[in-house]
C-alpha positions as CSV (number, residue, x, y, z in Angstrom):
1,X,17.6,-38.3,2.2
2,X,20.9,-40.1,1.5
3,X,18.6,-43.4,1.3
4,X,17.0,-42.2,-1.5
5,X,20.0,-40.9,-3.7
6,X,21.7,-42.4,-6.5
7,X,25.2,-41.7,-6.5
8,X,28.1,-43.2,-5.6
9,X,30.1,-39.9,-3.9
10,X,28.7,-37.5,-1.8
11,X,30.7,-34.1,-1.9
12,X,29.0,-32.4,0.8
13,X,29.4,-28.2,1.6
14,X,26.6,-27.5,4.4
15,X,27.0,-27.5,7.9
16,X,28.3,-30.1,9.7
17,X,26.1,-30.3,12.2
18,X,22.9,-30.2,9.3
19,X,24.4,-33.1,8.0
20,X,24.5,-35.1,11.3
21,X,21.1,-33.5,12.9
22,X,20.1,-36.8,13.8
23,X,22.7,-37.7,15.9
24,X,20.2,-35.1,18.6
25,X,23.9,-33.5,19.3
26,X,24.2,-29.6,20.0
27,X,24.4,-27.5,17.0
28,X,27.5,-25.6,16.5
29,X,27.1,-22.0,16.3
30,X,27.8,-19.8,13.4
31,X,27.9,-16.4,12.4
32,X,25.8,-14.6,10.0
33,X,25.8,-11.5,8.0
34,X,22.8,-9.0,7.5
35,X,23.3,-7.3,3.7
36,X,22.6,-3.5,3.1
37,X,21.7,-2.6,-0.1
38,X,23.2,1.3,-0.7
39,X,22.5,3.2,-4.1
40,X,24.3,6.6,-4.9
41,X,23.6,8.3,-7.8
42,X,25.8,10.2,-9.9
43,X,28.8,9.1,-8.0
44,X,31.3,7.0,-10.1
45,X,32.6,5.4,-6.9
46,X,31.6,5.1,-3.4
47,X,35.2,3.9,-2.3
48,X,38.5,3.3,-4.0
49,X,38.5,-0.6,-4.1
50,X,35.7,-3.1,-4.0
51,X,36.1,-4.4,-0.9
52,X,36.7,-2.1,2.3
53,X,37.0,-4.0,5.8
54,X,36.0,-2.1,8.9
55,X,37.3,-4.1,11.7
56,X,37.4,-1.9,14.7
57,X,34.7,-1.1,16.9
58,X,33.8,2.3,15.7
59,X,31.2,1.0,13.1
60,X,28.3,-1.4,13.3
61,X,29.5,-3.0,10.1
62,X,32.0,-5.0,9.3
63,X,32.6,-4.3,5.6
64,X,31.4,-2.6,2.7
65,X,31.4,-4.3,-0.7
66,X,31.2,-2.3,-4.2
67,X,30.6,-4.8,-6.7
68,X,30.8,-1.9,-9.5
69,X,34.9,-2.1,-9.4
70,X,35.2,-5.9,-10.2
71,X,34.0,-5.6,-13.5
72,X,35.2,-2.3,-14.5
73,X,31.7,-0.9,-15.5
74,X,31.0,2.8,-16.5
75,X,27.3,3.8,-15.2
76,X,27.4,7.1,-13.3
77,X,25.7,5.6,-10.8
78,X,27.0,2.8,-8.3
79,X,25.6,0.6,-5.9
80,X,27.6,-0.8,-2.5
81,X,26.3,-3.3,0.0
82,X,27.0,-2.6,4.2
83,X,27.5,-6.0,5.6
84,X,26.8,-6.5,9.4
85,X,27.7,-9.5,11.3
86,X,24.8,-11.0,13.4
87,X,23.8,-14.6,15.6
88,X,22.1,-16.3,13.9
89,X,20.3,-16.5,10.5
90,X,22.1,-18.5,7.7
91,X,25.5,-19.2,9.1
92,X,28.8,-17.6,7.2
93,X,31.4,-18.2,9.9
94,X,32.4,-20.7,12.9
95,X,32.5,-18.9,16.2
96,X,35.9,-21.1,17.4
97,X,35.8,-21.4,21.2
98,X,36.4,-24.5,22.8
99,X,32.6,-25.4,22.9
100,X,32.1,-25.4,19.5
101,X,35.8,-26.6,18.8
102,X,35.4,-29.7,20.9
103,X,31.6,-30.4,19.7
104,X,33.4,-30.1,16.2
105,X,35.6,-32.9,17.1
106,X,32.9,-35.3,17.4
107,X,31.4,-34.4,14.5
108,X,34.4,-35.0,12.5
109,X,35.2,-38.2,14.0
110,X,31.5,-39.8,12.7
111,X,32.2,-37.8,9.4
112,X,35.7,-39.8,8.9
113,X,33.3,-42.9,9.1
114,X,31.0,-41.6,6.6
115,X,31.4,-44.4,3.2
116,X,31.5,-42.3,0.3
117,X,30.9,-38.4,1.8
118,X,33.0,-36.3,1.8
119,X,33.0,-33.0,3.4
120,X,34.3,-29.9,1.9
121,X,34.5,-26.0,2.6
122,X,33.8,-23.5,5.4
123,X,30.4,-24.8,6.7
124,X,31.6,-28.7,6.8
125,X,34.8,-28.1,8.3
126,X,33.5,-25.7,10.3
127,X,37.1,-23.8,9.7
128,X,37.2,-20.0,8.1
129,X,39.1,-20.3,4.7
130,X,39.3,-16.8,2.7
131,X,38.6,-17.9,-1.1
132,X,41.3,-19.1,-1.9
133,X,41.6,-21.2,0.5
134,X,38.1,-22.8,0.2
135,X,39.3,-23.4,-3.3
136,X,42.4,-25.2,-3.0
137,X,40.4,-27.4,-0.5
138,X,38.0,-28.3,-3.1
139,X,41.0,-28.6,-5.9
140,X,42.4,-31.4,-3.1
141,X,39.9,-33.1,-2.6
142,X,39.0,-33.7,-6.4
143,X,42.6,-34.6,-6.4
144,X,42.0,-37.3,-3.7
145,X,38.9,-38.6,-5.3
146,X,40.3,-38.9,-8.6
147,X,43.4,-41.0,-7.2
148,X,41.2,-43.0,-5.3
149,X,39.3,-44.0,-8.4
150,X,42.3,-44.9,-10.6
């Protein structure tokens, strides 16, 4: 669709690969999450802080989120989501072994070439960043751009 867009910068978050689908390369391969909706009544909290991660192989999940505690409300009620880590479906992380690492290198190298695109965050790195992370990469590049333009 870039043909028919009128801009003059692309900042573009998806995946890589999406991006470059018609290059007929390999698609990376991503992980996704599966999202369990949990309601318990009369129960101030279900856990102690809003996020809980369960890495170790005892559970089938991977965290448990209770969005209650990040606002500080007071219902008596609260409601937690169970997130499970699953192939495919709408990707959330890079799997990084050398496959993917090395297809990512190609994909970089034609995205470097890219006039006025620029690819930012998780899915167009195809890199894990925890939040703050994704956000300082954003805050850069803005910085970038805006030098750039000066």
């Amino acid at each position: 669709v870039r043909d028919r867009l009128n801009c003059g910068t692309i900042i573009y978050t998806g995946p890589i690969d999406s991006y470059f689908a018609d290059q007929g390369w390999d698609s990376l391969e991503y992980r996704s999450l599966d999202f369990e909706r949990k309601v318990a009544m009369n129960t101030k909290f279900f856990q102690p802080i809003s996020v809980v991660n369960h890495p170790s192989n005892e559970n089938d999940f991977t965290r448990i989120v209770e969005y209650k505690h990040f606002l500080n409300q007071t219902s008596p009620h609260t409601v937690y989501f169970i997130e499970r880590s699953k192939d495919g479906g709408e990707p959330y992380y890079p799997v990084p072994n050398k496959r993917n690492k090395d297809l990512f290198a190609k994909y970089k190298a034609v995205a470097e070439k890219e006039k006025d695109v620029h690819f930012v965050g998780r899915l167009a790195n195809y890199k894990y960043f925890n939040m703050d992370e994704a956000i300082y990469n954003a805050l850069e590049l803005f910085d970038k751009i805006a030098a750039d333009q000066q």
